[in-house]
C-alpha positions as CSV (number, residue, x, y, z in Angstrom):
1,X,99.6,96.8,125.0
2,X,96.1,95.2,126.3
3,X,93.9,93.5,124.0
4,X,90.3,92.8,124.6
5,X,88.8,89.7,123.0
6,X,85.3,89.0,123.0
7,X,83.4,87.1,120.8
8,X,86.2,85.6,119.2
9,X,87.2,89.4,117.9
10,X,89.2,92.0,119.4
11,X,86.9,94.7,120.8
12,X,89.6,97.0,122.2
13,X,93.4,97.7,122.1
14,X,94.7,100.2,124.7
15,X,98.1,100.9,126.8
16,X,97.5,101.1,130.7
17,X,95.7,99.2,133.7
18,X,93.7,95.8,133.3
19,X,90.8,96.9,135.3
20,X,88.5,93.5,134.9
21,X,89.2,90.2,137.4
22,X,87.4,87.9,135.1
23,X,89.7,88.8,132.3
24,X,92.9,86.5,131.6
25,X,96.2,88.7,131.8
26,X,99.2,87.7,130.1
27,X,102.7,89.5,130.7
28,X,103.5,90.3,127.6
29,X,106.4,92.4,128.5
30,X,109.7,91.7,125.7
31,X,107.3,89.5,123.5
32,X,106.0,90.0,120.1
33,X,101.9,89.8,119.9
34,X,101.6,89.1,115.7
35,X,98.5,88.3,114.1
36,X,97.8,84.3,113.9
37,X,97.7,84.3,110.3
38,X,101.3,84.3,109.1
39,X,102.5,82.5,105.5
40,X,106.0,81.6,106.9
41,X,106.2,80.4,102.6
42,X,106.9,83.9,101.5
43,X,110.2,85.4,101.9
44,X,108.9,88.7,102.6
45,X,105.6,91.2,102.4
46,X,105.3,94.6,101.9
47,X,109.0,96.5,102.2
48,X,109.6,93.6,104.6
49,X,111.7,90.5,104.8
50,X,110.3,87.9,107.0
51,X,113.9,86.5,107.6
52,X,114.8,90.4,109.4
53,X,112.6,88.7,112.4
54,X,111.1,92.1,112.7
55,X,108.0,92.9,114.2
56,X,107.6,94.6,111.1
57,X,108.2,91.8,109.2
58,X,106.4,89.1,111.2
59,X,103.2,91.4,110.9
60,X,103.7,92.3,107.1
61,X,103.6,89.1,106.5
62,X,100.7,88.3,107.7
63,X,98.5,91.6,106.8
64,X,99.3,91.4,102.9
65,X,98.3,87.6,102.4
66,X,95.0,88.0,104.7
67,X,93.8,91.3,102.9
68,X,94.5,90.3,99.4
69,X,92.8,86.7,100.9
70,X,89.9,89.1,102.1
71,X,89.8,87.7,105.3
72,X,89.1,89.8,108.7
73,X,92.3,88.8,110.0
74,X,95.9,89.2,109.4
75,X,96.6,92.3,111.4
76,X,95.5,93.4,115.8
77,X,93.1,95.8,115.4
78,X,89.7,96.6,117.1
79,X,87.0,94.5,115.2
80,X,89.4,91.8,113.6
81,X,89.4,88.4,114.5
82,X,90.9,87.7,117.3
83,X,93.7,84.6,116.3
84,X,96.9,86.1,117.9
85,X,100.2,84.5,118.7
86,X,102.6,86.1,121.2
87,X,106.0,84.9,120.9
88,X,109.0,85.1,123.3
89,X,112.2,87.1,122.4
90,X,113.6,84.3,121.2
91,X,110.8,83.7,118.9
92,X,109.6,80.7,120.2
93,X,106.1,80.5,120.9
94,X,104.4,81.7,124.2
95,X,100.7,81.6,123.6
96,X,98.3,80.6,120.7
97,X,94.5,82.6,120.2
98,X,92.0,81.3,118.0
99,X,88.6,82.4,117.4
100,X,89.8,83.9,121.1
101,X,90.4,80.9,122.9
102,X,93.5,80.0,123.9
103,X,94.8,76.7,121.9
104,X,98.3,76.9,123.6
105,X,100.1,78.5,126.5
106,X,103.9,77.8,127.0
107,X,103.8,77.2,131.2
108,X,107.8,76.9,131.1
């Protein structure tokens, strides 16, 4: 998955070739991208369980909180704010987005 950011939202989301050289690229291959806004307080979201360390899960739990918060975040989709984390398999964090800068990058 590729994910535009500009303006501090994400203006596209598509599968495929990076065709820009000014644009930042991370490999993202075997990582989780989730939605910055994640209330690790709540057990689970939805029909999900944050402990299952699903994707589902990860992402559930931070879609339900920002829409009943009313916030234009909480979920990667075109138009949305871009504050994204990507984790690593392990779920340690790789890289931090907000307002689509990046606040952290993992160089190990």
């Amino acid at each position: 998955m590729n994910i535009l950011i500009e303006n501090s939202s994400i203006k596209k989301i598509w599968n495929g070739n990076i065709k820009s050289n000014d644009t930042e690229v991370f490999d993202v291959q075997g990582r989780i991208a989730a939605p910055g806004l994640i209330d690790i307080h709540i057990q689970g979201s939805g029909s999900s369980d944050i402990l299952d360390g699903t994707e589902e899960a990860i992402n559930s739990a931070s879609k339900n909180p920002a829409k009943l918060l009313n916030l234009n975040k909480g979920i990667i989709e075109t138009g949305k704010d871009a504050d994204i984390i990507i984790l690593n398999n392990d779920y340690s964090l790789f890289v931090t987005i907000v307002n689509g800068k990046i606040v952290f990058k993992d160089e190990n």
